[in-house]
N, CA and C of each residue as an Amber inpcrd file, in Angstrom:
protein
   132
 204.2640000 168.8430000  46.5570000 203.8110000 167.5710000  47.0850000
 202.3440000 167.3350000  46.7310000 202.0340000 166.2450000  46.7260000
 201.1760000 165.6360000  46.0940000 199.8290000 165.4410000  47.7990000
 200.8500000 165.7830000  48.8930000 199.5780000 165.1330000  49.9820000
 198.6960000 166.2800000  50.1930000 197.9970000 165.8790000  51.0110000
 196.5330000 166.7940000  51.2850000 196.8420000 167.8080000  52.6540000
 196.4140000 168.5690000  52.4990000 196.8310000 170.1220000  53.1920000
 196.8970000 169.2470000  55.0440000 195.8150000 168.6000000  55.0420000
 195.6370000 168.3380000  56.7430000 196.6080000 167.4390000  56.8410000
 197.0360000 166.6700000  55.9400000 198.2610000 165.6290000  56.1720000
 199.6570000 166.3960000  56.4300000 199.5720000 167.2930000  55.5510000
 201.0110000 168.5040000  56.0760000 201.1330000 168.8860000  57.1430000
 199.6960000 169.4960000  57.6170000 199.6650000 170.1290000  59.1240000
 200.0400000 168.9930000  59.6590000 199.5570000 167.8080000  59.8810000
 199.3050000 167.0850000  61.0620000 201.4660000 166.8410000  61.1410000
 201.9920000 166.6490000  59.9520000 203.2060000 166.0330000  59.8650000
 204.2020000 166.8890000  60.8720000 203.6420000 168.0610000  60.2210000
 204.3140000 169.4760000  61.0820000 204.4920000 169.6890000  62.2020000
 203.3580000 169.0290000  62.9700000 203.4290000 168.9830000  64.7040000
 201.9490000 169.8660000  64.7710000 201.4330000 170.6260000  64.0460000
 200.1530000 171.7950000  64.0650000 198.7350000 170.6250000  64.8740000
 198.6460000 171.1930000  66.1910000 197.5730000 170.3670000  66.9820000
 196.2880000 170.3800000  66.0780000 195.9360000 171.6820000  64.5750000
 194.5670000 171.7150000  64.0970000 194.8050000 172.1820000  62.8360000
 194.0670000 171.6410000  61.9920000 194.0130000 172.6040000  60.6550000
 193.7740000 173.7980000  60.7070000 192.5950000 174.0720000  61.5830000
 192.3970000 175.4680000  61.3680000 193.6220000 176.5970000  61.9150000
 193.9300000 175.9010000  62.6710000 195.6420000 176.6220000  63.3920000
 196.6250000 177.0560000  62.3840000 196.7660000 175.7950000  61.5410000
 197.8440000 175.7940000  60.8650000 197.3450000 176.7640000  59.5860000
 196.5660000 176.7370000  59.0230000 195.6300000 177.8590000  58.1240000
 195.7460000 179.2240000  58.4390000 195.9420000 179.6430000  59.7370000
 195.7790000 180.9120000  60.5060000 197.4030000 181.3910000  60.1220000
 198.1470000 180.2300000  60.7960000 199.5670000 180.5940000  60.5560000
 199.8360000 180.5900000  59.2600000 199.8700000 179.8000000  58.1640000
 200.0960000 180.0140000  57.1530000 199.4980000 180.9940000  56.2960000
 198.3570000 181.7580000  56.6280000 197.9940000 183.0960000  56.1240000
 198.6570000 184.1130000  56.5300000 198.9570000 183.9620000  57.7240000
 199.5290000 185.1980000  58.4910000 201.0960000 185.5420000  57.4580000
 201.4420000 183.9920000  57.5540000 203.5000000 184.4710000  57.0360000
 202.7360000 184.3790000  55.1900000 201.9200000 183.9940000  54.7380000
 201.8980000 183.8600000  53.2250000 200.9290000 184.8330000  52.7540000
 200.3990000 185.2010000  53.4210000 198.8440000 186.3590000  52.9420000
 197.7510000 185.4400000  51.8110000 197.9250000 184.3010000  51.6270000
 197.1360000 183.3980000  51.5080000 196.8140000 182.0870000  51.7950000
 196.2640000 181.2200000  51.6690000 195.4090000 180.1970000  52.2090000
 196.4680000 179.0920000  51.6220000 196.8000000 177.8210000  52.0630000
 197.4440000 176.8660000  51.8750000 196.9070000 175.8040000  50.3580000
 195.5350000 176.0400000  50.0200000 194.9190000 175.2710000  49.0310000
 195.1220000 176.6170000  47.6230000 195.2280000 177.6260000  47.9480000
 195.2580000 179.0050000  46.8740000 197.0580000 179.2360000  46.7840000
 197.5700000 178.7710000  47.7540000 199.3070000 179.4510000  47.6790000
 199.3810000 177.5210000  46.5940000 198.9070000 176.6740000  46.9530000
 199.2650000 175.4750000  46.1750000 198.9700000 175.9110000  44.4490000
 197.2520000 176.1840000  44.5260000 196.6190000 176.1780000  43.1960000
 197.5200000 177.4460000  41.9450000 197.6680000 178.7050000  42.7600000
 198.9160000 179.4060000  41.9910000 200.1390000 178.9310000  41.6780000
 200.7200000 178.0780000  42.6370000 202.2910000 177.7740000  42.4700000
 202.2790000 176.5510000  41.6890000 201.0190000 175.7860000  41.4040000
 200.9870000 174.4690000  40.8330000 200.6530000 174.9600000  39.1350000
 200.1100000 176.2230000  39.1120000 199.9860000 176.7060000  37.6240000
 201.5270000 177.1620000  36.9780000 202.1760000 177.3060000  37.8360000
 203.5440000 177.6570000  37.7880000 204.4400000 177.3090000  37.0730000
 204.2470000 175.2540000  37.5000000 204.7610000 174.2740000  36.9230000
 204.2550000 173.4200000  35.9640000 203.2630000 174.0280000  35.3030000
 202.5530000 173.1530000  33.9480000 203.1770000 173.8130000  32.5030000
């Protein structure tokens, strides 16, 4: 997807970015803008 990381959280129900950052490190072992920038090299 093309939207911006805080637009995901907010869609998600996540009361904060920084919340949703915490959780998504925890289950991904990286950051939501770094799990994008790898997986987007993926598809070029």
């Amino acid at each position: 997807t093309t939207l911006a990381i805080n637009e995901i959280s907010q869609m998600c129900g996540y009361p904060s970015l920084q919340y949703f950052y915490s959780v998504f490190k925890k289950e991904y072992v990286t950051t939501p803008k770094e799990y994008r920038d790898q997986h987007s090299e993926a598809l070029l």
